[in-house]
C-alpha positions as CSV (number, residue, x, y, z in Angstrom):
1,X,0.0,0.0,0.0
2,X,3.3,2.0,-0.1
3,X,2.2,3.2,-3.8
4,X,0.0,5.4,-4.7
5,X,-4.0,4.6,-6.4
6,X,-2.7,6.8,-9.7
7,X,0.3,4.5,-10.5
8,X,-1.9,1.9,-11.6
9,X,-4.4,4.2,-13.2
10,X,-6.9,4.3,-10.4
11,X,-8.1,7.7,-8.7
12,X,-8.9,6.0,-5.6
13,X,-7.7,2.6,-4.1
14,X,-9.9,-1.0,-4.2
15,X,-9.9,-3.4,-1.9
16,X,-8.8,-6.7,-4.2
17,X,-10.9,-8.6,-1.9
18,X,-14.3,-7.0,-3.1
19,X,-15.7,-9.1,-6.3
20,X,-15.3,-7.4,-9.5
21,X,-18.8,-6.3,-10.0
22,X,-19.4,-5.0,-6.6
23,X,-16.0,-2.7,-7.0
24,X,-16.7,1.0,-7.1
25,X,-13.2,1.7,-9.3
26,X,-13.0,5.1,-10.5
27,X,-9.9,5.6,-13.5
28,X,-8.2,8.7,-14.0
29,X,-9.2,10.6,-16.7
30,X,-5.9,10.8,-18.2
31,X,-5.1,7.5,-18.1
32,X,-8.7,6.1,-19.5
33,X,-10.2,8.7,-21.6
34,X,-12.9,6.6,-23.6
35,X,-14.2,6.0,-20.1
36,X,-13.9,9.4,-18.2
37,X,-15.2,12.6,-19.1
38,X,-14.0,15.1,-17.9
39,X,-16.8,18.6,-17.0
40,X,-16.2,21.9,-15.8
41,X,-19.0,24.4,-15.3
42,X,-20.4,25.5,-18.5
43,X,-19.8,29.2,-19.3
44,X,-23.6,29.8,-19.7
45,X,-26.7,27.8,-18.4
46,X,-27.4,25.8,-21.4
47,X,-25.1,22.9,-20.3
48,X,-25.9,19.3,-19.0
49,X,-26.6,18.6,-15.4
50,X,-25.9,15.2,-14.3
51,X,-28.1,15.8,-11.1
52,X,-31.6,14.3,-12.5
53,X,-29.5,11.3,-14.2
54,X,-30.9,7.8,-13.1
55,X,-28.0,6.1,-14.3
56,X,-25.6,7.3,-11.4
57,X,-24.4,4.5,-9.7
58,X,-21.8,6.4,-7.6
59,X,-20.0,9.6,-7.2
60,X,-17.1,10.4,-5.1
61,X,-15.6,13.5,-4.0
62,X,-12.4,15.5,-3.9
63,X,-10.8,18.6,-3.0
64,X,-10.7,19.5,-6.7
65,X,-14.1,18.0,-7.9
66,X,-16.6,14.6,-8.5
67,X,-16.0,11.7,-9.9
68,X,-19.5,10.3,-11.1
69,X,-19.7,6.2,-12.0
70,X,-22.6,5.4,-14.6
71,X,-24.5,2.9,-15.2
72,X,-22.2,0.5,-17.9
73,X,-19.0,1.6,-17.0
74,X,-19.1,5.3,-17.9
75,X,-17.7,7.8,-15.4
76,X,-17.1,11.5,-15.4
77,X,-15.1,13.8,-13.6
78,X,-17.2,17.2,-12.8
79,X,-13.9,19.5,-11.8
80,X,-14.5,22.7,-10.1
81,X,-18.6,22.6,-9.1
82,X,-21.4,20.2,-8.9
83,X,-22.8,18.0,-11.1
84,X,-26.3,19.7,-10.9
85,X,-24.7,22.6,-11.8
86,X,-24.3,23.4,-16.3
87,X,-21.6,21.2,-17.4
88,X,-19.3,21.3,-20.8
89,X,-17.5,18.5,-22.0
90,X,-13.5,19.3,-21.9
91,X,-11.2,17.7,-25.0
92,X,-7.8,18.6,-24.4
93,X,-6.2,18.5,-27.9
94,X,-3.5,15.9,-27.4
95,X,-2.6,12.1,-27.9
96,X,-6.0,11.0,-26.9
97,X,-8.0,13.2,-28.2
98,X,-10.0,10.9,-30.6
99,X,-10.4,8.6,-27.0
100,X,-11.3,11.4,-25.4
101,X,-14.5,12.5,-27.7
102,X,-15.5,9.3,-28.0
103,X,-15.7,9.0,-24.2
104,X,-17.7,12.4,-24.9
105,X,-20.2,10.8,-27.6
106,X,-20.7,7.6,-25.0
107,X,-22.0,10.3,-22.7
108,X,-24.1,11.8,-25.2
109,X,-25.5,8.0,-25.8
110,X,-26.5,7.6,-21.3
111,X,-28.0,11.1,-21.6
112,X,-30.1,10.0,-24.5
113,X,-30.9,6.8,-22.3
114,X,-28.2,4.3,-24.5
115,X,-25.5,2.3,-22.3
116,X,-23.0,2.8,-25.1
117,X,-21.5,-0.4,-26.8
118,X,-18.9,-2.4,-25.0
119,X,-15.2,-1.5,-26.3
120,X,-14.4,-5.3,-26.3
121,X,-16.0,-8.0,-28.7
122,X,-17.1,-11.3,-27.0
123,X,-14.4,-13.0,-28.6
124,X,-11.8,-10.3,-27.2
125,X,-13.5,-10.7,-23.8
126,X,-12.9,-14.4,-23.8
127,X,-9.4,-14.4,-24.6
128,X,-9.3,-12.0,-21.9
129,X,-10.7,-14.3,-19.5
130,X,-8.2,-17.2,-20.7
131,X,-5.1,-15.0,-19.8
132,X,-6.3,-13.6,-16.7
133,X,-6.9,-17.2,-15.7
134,X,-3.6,-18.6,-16.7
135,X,-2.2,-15.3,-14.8
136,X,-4.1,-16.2,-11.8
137,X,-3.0,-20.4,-12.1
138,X,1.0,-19.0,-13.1
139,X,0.9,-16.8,-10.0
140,X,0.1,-19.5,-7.7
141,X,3.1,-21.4,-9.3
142,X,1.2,-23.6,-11.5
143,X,3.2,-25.2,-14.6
144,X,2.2,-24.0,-18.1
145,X,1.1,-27.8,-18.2
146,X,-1.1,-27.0,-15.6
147,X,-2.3,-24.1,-16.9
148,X,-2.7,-25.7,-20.0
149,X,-5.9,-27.9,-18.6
150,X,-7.2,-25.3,-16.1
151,X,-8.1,-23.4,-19.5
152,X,-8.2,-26.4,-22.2
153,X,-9.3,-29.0,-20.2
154,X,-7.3,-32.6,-19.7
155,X,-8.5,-34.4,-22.5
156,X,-6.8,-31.8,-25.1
157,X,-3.5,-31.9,-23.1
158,X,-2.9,-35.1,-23.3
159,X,-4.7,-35.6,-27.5
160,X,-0.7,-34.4,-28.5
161,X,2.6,-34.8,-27.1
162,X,3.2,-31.5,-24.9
163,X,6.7,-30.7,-26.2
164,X,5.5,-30.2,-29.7
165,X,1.7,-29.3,-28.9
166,X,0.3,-25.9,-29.8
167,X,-1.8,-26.3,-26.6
168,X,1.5,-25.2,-24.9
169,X,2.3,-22.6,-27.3
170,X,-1.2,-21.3,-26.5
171,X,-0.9,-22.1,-23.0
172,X,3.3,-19.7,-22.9
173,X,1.4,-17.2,-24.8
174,X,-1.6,-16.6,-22.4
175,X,0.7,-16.1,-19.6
176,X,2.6,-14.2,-20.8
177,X,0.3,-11.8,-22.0
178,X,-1.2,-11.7,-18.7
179,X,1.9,-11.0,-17.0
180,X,2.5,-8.2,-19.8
181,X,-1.0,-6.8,-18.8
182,X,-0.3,-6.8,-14.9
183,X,3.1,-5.1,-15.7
184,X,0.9,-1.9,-16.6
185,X,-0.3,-3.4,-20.3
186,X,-4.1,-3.3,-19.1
187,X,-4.6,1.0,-19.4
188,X,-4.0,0.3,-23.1
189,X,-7.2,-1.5,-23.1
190,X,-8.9,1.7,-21.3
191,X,-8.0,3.9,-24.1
192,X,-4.3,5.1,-22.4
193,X,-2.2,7.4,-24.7
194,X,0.6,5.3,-25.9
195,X,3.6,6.4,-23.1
């Protein structure tokens, strides 16, 4: 706990122990811009209010502003006043800009009453799945053989000799794209400007 929340992307800390979905994790705006939008006051009163929004989930606060989780994984950051107040959409013009409005035209989509589309394909959310289960078996000193049938299942390791088998191939791969993605390789998949 020597570290702090932001080095791994995070505005405030988590317990680990809480399951996923019951999680209240809020990103930094700068480090997940598809998924936080960032608001300051608009300059006149024609700007959105977030107040009368059903799909808040969860706000907290800050010396410097709110961060507001929606409903399907949206969040904005209101800096500087309250989210009953106007608000304006801020875009800095820099790497992530193109992240950054879309994170902007999801919001448009929960104002309308859309949850915006996912950012991951089922396909892409099953592959994720594999590796963050091989990480999980590797980190608890499992062999890739092992790993290999927690994700395959027993009767496919053993169909091919393992020294030559592209189960095991599959099996290094997964691991090590889940080590690669605890290493810091998971804020590219919120939207991170390339660093």
């Amino acid at each position: 706990m020597d570290a702090q929340p932001q080095m791994w992307g995070l505005q405030f800390w988590v317990d680990p122990v809480i399951a996923v979905d019951a999680a209240q994790v809020f990103w930094r705006r700068e480090v997940a811009p598809t998924h936080v939008v960032w608001l300051r006051r608009a300059a006149n009163d024609d700007g959105v209010r977030l107040d009368h929004l059903i799909d808040v989930i969860a706000d907290r606060r800050t010396g410097e502003g709110v961060h507001v989780k929606l409903r399907g994984g949206l969040q904005a950051y209101v800096e500087g006043c309250e989210p009953s107040e106007p608000l304006a959409a801020i875009v800095p013009i820099s790497g992530s800009f193109s992240a950054a409005l879309k994170g902007v035209s999801d919001l448009e989509r929960v104002l309308r009453g859309n949850i915006p589309a996912a950012d991951l394909t089922a396909q892409q959310r099953s592959r994720l799945q594999r590796v963050l289960k091989a990480l999980d078996a590797a980190q608890a000193q499992a062999t890739y053989r092992q790993v290999a049938i927690e994700i395959f299942g027993e009767e496919a390791v053993h169909r091919y000799d393992w020294r030559t088998s592209s189960i095991r191939d599959a099996a290094i791969r997964l691991v090590r794209t889940g080590r690669a993605l605890s290493a810091g390789g998971y804020l590219k998949l919120l939207g991170a400007a390339p660093s």
